[in-house]
Structure formats: structure tokens, C-alpha cells
VEXDO-128644 format. One record per residue: residue number from 0; y, x, z of N, C-alpha, C, O in turn. Coordinates in Angstrom, 1 decimal. Layout:
<sites>
  num     n_Y     n_X     n_Z    ca_Y    ca_X    ca_Z     c_Y     c_X     c_Z     o_Y     o_X     o_Z
  NUM       Y       X       Z       Y       X       Z       Y       X       Z       Y       X       Z
...
</sites>
This chain:
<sites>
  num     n_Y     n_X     n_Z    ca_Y    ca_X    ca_Z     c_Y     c_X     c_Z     o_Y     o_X     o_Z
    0    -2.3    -6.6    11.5    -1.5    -5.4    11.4    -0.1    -5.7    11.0     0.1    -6.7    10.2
    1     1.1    -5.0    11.6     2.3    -5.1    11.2     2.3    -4.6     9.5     1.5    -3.9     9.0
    2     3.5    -5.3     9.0     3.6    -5.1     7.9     4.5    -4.1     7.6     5.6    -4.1     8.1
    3     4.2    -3.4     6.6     5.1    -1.9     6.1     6.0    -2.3     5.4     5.9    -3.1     4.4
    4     7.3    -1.6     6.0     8.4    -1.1     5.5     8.5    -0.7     3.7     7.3    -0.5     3.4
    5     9.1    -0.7     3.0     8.9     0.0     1.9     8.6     1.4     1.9     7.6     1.9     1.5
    6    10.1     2.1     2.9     9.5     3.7     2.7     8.0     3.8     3.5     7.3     4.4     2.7
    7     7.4     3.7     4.2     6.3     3.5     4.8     5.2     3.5     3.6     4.4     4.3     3.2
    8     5.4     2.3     3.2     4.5     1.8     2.0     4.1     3.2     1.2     3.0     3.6     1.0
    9     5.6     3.7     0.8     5.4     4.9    -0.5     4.5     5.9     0.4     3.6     6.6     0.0
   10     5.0     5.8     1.7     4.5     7.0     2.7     2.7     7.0     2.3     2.1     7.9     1.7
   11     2.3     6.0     2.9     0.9     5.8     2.8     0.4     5.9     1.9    -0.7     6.3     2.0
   12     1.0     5.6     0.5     0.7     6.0    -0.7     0.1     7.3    -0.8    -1.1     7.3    -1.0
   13     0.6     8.2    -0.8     0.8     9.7    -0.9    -0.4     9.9     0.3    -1.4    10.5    -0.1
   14    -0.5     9.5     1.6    -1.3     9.5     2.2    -3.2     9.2     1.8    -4.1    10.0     1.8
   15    -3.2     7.7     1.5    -3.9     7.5     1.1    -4.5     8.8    -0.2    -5.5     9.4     0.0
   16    -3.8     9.0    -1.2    -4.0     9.9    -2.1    -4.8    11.0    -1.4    -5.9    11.4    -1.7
   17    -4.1    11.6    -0.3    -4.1    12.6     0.3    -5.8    12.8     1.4    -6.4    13.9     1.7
   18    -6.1    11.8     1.8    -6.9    11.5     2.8    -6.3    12.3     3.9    -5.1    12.4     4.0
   19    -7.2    12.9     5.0    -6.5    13.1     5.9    -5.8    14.4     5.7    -6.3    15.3     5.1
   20    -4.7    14.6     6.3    -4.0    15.7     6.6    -2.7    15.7     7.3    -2.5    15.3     8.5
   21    -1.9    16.3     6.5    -0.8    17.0     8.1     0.0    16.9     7.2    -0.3    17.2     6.0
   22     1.8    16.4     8.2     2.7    15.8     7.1     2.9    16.6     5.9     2.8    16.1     4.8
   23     3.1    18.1     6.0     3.1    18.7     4.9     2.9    18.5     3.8     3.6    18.5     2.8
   24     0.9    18.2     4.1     0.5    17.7     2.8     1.0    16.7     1.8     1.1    16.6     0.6
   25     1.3    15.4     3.5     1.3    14.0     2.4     3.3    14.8     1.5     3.5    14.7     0.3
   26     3.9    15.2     2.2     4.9    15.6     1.6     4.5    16.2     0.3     5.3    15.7    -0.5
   27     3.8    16.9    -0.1     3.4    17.6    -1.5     3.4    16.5    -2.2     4.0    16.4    -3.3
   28     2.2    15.1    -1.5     1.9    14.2    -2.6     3.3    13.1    -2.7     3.3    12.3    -3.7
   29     3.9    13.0    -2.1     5.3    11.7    -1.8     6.0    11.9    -3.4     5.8    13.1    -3.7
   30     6.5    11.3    -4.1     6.9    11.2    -5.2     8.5    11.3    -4.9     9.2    11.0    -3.9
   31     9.0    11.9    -6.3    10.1    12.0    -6.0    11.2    11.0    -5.9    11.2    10.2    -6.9
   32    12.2    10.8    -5.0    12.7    12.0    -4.0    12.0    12.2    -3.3    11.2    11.3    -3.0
   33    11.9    13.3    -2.9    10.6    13.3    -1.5    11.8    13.4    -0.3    12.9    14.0    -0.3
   34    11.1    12.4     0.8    12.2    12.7     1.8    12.2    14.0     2.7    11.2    14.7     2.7
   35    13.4    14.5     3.6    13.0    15.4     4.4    11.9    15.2     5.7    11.7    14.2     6.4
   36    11.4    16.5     5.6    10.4    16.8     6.5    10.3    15.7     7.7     9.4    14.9     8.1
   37    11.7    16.1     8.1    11.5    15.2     9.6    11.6    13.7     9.5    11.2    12.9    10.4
   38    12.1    13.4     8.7    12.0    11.9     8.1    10.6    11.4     7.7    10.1    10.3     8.1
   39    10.2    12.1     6.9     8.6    11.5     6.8     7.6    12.1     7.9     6.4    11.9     7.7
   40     7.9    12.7     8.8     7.4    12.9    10.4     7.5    11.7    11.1     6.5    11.2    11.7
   41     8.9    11.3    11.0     9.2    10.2    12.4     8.4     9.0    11.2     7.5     8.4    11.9
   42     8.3     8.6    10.0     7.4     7.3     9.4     6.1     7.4     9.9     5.5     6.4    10.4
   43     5.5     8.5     9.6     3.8     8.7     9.8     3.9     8.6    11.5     3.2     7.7    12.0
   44     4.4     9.1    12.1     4.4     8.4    14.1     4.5     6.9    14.0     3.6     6.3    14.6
   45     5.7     6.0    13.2     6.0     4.9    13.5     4.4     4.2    12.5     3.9     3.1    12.9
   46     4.1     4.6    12.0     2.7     4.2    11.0     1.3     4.7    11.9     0.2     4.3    11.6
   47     1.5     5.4    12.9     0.1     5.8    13.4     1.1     4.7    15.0     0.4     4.7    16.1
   48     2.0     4.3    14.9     2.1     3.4    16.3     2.0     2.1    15.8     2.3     1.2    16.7
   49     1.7     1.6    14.7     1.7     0.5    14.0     0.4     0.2    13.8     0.0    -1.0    13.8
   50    -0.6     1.2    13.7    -2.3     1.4    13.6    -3.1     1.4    12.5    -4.2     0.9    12.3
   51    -2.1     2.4    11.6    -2.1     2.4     9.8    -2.5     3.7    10.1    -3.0     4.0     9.0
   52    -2.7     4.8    10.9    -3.0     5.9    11.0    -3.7     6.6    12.1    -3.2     6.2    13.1
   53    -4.6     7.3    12.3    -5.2     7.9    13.6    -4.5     9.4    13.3    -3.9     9.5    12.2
   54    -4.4    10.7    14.2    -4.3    12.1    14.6    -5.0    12.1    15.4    -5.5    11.2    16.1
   55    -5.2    13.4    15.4    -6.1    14.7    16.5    -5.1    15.9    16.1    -4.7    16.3    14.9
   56    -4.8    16.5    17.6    -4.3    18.1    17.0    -5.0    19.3    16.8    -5.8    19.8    17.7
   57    -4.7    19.7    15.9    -5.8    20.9    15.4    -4.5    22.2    15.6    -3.4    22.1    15.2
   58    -5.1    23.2    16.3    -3.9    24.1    17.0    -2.4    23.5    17.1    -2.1    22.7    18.0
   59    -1.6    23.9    16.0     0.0    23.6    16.6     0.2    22.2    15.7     1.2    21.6    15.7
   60    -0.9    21.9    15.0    -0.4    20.6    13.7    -1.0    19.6    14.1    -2.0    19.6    14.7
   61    -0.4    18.4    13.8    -1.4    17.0    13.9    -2.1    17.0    12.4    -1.6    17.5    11.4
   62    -3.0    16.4    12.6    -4.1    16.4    11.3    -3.8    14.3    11.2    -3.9    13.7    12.3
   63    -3.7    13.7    10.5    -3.6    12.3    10.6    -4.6    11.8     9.4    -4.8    12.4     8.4
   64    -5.2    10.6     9.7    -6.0    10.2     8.7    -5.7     8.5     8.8    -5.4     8.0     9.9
   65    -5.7     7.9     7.9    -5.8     6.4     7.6    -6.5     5.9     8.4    -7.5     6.4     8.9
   66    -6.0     4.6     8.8    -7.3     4.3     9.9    -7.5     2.5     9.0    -8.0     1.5     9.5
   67    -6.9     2.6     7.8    -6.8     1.5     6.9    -7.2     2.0     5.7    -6.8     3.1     5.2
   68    -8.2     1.3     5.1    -8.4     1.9     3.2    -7.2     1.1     2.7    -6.8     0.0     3.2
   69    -6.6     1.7     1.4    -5.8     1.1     0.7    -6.6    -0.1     0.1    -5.9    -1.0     0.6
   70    -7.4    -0.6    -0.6    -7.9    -2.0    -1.0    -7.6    -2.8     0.2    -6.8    -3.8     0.0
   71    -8.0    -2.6     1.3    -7.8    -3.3     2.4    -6.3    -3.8     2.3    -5.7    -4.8     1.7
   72    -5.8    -2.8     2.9    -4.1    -3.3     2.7    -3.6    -4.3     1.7    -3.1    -5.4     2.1
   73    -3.8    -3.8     0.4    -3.7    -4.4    -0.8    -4.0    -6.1    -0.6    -3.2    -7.0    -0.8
   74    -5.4    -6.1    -0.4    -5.8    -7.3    -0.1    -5.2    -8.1     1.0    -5.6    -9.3     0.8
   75    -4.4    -8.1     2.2    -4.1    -8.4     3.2    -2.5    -8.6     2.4    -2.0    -9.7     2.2
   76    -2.1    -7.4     2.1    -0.7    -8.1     1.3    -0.6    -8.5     0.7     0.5    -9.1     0.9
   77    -1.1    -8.8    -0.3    -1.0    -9.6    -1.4    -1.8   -11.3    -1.2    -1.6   -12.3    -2.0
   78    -2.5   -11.2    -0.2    -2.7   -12.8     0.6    -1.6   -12.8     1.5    -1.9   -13.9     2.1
   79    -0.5   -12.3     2.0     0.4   -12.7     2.4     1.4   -13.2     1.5     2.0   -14.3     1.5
   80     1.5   -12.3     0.7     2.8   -12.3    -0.3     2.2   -13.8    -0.9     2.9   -14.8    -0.8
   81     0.9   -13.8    -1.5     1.4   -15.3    -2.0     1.2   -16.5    -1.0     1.0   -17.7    -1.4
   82     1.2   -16.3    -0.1     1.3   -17.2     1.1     2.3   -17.8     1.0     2.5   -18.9     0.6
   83     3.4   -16.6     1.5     4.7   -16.5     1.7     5.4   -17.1     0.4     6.3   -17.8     0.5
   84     4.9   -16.8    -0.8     6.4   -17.1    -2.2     5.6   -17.7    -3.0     6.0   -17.9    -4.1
   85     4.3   -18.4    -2.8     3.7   -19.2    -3.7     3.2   -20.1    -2.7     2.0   -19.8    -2.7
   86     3.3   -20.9    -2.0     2.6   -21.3    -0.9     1.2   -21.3    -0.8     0.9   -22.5    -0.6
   87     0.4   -20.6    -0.9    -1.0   -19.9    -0.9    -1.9   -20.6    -1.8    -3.0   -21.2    -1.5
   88    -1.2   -20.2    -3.4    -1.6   -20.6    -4.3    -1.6   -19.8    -5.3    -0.6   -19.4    -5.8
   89    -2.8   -19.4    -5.7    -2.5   -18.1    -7.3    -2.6   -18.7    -7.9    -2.1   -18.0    -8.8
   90    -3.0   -20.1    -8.6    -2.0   -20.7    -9.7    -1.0   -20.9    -9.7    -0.4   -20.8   -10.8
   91    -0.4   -21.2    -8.7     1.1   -20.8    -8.6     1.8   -19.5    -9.2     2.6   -19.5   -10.2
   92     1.3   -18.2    -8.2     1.6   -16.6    -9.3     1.1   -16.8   -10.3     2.1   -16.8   -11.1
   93    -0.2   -17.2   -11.1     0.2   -16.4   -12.4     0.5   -18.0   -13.7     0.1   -18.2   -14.8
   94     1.2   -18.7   -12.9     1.9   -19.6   -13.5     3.1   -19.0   -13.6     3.5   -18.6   -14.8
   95     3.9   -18.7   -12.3     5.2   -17.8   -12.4     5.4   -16.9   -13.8     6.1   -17.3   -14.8
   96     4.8   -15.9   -13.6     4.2   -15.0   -14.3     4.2   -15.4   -15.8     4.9   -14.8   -16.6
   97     3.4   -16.5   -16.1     3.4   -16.7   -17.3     4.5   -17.2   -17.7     5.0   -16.9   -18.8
   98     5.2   -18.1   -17.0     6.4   -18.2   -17.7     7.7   -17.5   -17.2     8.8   -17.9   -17.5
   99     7.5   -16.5   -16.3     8.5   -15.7   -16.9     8.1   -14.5   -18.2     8.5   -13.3   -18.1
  100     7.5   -14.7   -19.0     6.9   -14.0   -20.2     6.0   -12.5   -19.3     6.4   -11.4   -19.8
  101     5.2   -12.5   -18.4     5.3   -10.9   -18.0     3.6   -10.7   -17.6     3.1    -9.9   -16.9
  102     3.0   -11.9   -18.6     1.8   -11.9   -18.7     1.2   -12.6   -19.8     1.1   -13.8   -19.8
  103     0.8   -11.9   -20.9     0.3   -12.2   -22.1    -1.0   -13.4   -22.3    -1.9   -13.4   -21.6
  104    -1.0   -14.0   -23.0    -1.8   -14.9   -23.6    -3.2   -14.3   -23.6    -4.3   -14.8   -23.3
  105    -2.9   -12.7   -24.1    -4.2   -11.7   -24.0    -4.9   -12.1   -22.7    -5.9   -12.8   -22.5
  106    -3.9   -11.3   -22.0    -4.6   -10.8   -20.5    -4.8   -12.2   -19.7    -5.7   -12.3   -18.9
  107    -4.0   -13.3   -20.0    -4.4   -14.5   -19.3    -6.2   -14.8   -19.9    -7.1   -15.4   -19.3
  108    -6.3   -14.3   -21.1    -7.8   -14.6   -21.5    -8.6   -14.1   -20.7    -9.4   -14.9   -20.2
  109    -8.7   -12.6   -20.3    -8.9   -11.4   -20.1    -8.9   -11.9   -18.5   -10.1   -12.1   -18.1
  110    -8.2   -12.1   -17.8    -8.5   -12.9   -16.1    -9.3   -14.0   -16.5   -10.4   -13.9   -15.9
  111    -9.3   -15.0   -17.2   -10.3   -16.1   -17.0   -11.5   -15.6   -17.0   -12.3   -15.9   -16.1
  112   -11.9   -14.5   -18.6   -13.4   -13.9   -18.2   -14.1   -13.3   -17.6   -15.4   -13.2   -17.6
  113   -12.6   -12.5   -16.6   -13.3   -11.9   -15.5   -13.4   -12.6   -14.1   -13.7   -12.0   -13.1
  114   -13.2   -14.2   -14.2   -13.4   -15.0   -13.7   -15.1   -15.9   -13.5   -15.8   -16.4   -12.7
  115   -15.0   -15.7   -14.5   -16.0   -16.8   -15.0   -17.5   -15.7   -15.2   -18.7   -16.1   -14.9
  116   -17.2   -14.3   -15.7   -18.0   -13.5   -15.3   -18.4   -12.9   -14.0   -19.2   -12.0   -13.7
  117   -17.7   -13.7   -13.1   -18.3   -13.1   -11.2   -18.2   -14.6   -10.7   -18.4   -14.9    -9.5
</sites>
């Protein structure tokens, strides 16, 4: 799958939360700023032509639903991302991480157990 845009990203967000529905909805759930109507219209088309989304029209509305779980995604980007900026190494990230101070001694404990526990 193509990779999302940032506004896309937040889009899906809201979506995801939302399960299926019709832009309106995901607009209730979009955090603020929320964009205009027709702006988060033309994302959710460019996101259901990308294959992050299915529709059916239900009378005058499209009804849209995920055609991706968010873990999925998650999982797929975040094995890109450290592809791409760690060369497909998570000792790498949470070496980073630890020395830019933004992961505690704690929680480094706290990953190993839940390591060694699965």
C-alpha cells in the first residue's frame, strides 16, 4: 500500500475511531483544526483510491469503511520507518532513543521483560 500523507494519516485516525461512516462523521471525530468539509472529502477519495478505504452509497451519502485495521498500518509503518532511518534495526531505534534521553532506564527495563516474557 501507498504510504499516507500526514493529513491523511490524522484523517484515518478519526476514521479508524469512527469505523465505518460518512465524511461527516469522520469530521466530528478529526481533532482540532478540523479541516473543511470539502477538504476532508477530496482526502477520504484520495484514501479510498489508494485502498485504505472501501464505500457503498447508501441514498444521497457514501458510507466508507477501512479496508486496513489500524495495527496493521502501524505495523507496516513502523517496519518501514525503521528500515528507512535505522537501517532495519531496532537496536538501532531504541539506542537512538536512549541516548537522546527520551526513554528511561525504567521503561528500557520494562521492554526487556516484555521481551523475554513472549
Amino acid at each position: 500500500m501507498e504510504k499516507l500523507t500526514q493529513q491523511e494519516e490524522i484523517a484515518m485516525l478519526a476514521i479508524w475511531k469512527t469505523g465505518t461512516g460518512s465524511v461527516k462523521d469522520f469530521l466530528e471525530q478529526h481533532p482540532s483544526p478540523q479541516p473543511p468539509y470539502t477538504t476532508l472529502a477530496s482526502t477520504i477519495r484520495n484514501l479510498e483510491k489508494k485502498g485504505y478505504l472501501t464505500s457503498r452509497k447508501t441514498g444521497n451519502v457514501y458510507e466508507y469503511t477501512p479496508a486496513i485495521v489500524e495495527s496493521e498500518y502501524k505495523q507496516k509503518f513502523m517496519s518501514g520507518f525503521v528500515k528507512d532511518y535505522f537501517e532495519d534495526s531496532y537496536k538501532a531505534l531504541v539506542t537512538f532513543f536512549a541516548k537522546e534521553k527520551k526513554i528511561t532506564p525504567e521503561e528500557l527495563k520494562e521492554i526487556v521483560r516484555m521481551i523475554e516474557k513472549n
